[in-house]
DOGU-351011 format. One record per residue (C-alpha): x, y, z; residue number from 0; residue in one letter. Coordinates in steps of 0.25 Angstrom, whole numbers, plus 5000, padded with zeros to 4 digits. Example, Ala and Ser with C-alpha at 12.3 -4.5 7.8 and 13.67 -1.06 7.14 Angstrom:
<pts>
<pt><xx>5049</xx><yy>4982</yy><zz>5031</zz><seq>0</seq><type>A</type></pt>
<pt><xx>5055</xx><yy>4996</yy><zz>5029</zz><seq>1</seq><type>S</type></pt>
</pts>
This chain:
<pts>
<pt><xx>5683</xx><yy>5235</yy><zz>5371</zz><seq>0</seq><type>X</type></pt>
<pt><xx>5682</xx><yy>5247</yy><zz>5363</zz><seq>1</seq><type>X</type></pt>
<pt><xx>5688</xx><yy>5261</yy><zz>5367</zz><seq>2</seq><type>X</type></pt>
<pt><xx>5678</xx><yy>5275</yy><zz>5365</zz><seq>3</seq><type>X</type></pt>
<pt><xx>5688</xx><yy>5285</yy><zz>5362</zz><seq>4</seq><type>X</type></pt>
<pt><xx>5685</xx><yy>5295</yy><zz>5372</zz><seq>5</seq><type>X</type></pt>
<pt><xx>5679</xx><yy>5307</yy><zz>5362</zz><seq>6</seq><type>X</type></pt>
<pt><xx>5667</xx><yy>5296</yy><zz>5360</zz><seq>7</seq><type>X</type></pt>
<pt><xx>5664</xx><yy>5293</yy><zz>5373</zz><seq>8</seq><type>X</type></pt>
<pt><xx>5665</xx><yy>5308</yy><zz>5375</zz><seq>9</seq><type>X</type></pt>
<pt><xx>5656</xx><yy>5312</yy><zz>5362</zz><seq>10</seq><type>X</type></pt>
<pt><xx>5646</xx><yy>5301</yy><zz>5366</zz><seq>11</seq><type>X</type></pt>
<pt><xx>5643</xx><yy>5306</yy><zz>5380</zz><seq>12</seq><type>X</type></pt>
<pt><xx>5640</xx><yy>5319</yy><zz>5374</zz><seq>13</seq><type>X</type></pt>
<pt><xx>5631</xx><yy>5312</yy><zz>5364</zz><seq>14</seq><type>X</type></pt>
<pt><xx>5624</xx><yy>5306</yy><zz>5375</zz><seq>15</seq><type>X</type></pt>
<pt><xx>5623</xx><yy>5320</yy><zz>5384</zz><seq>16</seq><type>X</type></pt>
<pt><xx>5618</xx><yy>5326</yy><zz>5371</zz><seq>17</seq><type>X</type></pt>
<pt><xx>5607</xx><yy>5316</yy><zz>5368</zz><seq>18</seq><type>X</type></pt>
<pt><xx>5601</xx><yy>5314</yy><zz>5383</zz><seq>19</seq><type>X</type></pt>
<pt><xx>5602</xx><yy>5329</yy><zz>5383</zz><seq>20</seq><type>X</type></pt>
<pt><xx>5593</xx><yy>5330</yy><zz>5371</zz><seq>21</seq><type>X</type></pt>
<pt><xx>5584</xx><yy>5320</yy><zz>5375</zz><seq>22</seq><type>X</type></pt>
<pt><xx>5583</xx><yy>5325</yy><zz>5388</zz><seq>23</seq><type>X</type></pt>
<pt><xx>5579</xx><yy>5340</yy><zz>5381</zz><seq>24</seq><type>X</type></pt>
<pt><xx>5570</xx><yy>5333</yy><zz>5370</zz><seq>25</seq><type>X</type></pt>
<pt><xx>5563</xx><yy>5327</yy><zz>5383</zz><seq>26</seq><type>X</type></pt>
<pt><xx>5561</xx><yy>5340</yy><zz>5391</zz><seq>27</seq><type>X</type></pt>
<pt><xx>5553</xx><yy>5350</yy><zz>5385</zz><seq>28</seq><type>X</type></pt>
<pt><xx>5546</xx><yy>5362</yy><zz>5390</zz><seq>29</seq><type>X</type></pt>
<pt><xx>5532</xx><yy>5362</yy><zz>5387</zz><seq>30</seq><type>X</type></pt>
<pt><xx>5523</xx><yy>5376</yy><zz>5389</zz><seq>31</seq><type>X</type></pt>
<pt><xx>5509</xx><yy>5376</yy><zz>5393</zz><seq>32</seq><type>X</type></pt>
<pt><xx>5500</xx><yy>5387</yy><zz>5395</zz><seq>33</seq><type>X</type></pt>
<pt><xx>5490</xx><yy>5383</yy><zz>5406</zz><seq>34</seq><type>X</type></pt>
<pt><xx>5478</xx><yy>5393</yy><zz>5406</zz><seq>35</seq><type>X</type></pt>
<pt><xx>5471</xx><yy>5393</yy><zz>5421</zz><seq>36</seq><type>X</type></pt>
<pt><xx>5457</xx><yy>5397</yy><zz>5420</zz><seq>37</seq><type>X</type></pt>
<pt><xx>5449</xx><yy>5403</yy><zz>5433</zz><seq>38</seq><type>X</type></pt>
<pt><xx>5442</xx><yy>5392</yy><zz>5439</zz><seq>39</seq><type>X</type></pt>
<pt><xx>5429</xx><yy>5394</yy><zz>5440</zz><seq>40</seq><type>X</type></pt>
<pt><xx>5425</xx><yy>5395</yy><zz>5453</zz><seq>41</seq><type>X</type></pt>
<pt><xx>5435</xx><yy>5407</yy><zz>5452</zz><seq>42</seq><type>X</type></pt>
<pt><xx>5429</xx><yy>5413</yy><zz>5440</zz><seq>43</seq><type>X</type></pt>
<pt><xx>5416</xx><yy>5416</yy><zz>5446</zz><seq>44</seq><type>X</type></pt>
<pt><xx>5418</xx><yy>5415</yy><zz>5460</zz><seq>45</seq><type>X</type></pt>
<pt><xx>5416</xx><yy>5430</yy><zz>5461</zz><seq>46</seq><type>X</type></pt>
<pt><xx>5407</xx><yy>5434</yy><zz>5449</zz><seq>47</seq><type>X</type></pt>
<pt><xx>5406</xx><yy>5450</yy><zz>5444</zz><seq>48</seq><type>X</type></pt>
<pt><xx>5401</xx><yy>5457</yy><zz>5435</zz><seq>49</seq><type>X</type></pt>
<pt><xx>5407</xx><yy>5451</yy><zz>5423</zz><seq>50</seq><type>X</type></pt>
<pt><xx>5401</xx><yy>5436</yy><zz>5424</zz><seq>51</seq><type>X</type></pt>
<pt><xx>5393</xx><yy>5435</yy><zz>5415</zz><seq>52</seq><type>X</type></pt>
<pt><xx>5383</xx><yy>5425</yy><zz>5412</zz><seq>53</seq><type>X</type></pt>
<pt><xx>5386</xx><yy>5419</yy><zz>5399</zz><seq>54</seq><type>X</type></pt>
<pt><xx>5372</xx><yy>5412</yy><zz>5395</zz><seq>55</seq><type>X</type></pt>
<pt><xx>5366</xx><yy>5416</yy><zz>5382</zz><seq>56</seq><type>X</type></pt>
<pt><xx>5352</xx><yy>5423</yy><zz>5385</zz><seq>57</seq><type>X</type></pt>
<pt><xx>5346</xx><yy>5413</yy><zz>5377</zz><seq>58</seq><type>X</type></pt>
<pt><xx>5351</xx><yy>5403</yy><zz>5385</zz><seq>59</seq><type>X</type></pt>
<pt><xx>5345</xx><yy>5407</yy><zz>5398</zz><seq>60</seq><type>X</type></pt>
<pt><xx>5333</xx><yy>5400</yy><zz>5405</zz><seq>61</seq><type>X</type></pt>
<pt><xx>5319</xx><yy>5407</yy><zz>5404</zz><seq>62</seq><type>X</type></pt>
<pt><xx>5315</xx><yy>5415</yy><zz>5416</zz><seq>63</seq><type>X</type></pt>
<pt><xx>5312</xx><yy>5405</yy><zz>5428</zz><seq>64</seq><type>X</type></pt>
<pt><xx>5320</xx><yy>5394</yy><zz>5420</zz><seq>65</seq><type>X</type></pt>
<pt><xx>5335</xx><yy>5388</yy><zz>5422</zz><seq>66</seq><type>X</type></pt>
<pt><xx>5343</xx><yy>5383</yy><zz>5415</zz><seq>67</seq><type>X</type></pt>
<pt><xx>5358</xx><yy>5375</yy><zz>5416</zz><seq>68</seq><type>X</type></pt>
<pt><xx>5369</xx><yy>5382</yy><zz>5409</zz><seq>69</seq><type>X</type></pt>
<pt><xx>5384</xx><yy>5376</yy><zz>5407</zz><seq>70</seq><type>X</type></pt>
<pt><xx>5393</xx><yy>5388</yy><zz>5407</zz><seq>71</seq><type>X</type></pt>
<pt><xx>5403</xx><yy>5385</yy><zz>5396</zz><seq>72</seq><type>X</type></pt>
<pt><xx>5395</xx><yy>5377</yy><zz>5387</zz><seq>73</seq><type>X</type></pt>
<pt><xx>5390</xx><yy>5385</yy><zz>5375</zz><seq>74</seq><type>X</type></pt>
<pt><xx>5375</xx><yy>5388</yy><zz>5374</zz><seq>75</seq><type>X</type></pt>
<pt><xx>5371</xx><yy>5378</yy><zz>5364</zz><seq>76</seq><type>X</type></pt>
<pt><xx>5377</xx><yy>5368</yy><zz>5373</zz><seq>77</seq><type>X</type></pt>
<pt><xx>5371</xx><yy>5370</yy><zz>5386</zz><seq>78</seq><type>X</type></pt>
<pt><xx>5362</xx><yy>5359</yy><zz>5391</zz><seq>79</seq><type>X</type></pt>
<pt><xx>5346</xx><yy>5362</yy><zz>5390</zz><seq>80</seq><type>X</type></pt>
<pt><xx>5345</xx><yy>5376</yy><zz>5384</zz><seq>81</seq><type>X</type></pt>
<pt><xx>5330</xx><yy>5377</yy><zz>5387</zz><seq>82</seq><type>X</type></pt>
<pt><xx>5329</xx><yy>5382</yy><zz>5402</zz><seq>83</seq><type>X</type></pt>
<pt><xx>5321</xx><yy>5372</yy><zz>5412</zz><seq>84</seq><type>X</type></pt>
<pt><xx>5316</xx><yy>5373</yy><zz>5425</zz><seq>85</seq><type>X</type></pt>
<pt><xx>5323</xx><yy>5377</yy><zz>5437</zz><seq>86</seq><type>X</type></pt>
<pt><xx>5320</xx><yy>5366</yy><zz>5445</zz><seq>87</seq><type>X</type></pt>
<pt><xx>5329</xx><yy>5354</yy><zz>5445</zz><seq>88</seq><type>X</type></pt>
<pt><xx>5340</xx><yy>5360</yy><zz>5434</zz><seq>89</seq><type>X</type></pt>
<pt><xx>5351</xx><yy>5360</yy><zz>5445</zz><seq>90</seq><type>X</type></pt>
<pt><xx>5349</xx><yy>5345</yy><zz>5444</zz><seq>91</seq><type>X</type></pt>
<pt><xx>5355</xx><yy>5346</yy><zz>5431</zz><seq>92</seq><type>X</type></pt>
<pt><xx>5363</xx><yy>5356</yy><zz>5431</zz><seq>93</seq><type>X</type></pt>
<pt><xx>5379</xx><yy>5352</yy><zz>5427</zz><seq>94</seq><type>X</type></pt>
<pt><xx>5390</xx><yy>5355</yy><zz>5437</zz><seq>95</seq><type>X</type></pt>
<pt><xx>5394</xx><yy>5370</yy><zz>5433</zz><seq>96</seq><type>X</type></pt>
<pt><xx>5381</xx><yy>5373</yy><zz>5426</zz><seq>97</seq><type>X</type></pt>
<pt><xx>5372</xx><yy>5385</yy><zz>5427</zz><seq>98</seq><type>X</type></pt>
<pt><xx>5358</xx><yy>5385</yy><zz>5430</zz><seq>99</seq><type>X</type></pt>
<pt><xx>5351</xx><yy>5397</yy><zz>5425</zz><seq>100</seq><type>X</type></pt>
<pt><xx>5340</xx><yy>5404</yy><zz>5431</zz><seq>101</seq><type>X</type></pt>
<pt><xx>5332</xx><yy>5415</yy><zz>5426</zz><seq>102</seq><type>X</type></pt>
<pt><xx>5322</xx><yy>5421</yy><zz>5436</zz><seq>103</seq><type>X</type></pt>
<pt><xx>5308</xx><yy>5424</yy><zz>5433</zz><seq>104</seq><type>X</type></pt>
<pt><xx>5308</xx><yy>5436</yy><zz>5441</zz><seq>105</seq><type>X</type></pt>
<pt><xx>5321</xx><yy>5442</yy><zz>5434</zz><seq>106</seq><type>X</type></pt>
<pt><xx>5322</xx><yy>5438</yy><zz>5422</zz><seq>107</seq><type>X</type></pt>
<pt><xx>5334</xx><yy>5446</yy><zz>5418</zz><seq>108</seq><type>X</type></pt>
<pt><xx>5343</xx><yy>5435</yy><zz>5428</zz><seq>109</seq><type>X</type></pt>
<pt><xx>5348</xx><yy>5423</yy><zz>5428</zz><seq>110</seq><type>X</type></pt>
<pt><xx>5353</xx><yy>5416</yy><zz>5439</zz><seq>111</seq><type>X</type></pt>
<pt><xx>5365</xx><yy>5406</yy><zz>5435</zz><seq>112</seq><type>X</type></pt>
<pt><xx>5364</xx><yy>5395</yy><zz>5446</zz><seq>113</seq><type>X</type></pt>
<pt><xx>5382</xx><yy>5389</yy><zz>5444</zz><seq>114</seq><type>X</type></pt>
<pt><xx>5382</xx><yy>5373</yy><zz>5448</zz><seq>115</seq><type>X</type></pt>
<pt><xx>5392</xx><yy>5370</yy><zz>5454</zz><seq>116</seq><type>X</type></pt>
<pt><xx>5404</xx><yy>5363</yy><zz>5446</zz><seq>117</seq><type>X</type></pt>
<pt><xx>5404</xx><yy>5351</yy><zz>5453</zz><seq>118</seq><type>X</type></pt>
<pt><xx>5390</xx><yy>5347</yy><zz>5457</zz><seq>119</seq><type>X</type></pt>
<pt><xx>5376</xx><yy>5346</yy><zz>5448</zz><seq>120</seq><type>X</type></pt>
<pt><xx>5367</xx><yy>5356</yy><zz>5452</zz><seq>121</seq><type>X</type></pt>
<pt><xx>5373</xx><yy>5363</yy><zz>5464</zz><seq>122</seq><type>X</type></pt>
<pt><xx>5372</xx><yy>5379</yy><zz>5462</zz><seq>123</seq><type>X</type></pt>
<pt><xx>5385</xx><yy>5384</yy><zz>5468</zz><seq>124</seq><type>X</type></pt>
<pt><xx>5382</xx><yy>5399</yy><zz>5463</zz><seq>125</seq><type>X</type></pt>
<pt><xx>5370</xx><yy>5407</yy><zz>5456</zz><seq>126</seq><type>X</type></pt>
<pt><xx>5372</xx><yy>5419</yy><zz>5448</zz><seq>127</seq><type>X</type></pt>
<pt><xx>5363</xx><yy>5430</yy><zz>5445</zz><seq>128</seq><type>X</type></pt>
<pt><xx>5367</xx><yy>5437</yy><zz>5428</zz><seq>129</seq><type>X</type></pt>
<pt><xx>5358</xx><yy>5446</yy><zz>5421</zz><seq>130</seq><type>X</type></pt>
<pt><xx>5351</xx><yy>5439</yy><zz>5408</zz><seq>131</seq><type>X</type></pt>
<pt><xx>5352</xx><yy>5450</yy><zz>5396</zz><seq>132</seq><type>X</type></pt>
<pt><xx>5368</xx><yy>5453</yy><zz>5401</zz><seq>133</seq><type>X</type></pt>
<pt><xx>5371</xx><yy>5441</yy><zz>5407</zz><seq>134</seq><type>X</type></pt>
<pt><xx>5378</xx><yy>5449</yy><zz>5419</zz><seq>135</seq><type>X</type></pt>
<pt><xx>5381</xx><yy>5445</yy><zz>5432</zz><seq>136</seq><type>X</type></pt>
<pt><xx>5372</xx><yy>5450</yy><zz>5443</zz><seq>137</seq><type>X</type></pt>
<pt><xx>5374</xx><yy>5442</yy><zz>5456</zz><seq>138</seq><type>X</type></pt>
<pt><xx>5377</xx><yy>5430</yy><zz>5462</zz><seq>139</seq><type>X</type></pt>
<pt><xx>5368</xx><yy>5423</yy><zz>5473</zz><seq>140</seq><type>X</type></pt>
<pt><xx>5368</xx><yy>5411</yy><zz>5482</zz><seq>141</seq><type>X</type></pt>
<pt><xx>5364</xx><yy>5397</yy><zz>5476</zz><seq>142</seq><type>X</type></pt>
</pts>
């Protein structure tokens, strides 16, 4: 049987502190994140004012008594059928959270933005009313 001076036992428990202590700070470690919360958008324009703006190129707007389906976010040159189409059927094939554009024959200096509803196809949940030159918000109406 061999005898371990008491200074070794001693220096080899603090060896042992000193090395689960370091393992245990090498383990730990504070990591900072920045999370940025957007509005969501039912918040964003649940109440719209006058500085919603519409956000379509003129170029990009249907002809007088035409619509058309827009996807806000998506740039222009990446929006689905750029020419405008009949009225009739585009809510079929309108995306959740598209927009079917509208412009009246009777004022052509509107547009009426009919908002699908995020979660099912072609359901209008809300339509809009923006002028065509500014692009400024006029009123909102029932579906």
């Amino acid at each position: 049987m061999t005898t371990v001076p008491r200074d070794a036992s001693v220096l080899r428990l603090l060896v042992t502190t000193l090395s689960l202590t370091t393992l245990v700070l090498a383990c730990t470690r504070t990591t900072r994140r920045t999370i940025i919360l957007a509005p969501t958008p039912e918040v964003e324009t649940a109440v719209p004012g006058t500085a919603v703006v519409l956000g379509v190129p003129p170029g990009h707007l249907p002809k007088p008594g035409e619509c058309r389906v827009w996807i806000p976010g998506v740039p222009p040159g990446r929006q689905p059928r750029p020419k405008s189409r009949a009225c009739a059927g585009i809510e079929a094939v309108a995306p959740p959270g598209s927009w079917i554009l509208y412009r009246p024959t009777a004022d052509r200096k509107l547009v009426h933005v009919r908002e699908v509803d995020r979660a099912r196809v072609g359901v209008v949940v809300r339509i809009r009313v923006f002028e065509v030159e500014s692009g400024r918000f006029v009123r909102e109406e029932n579906p």
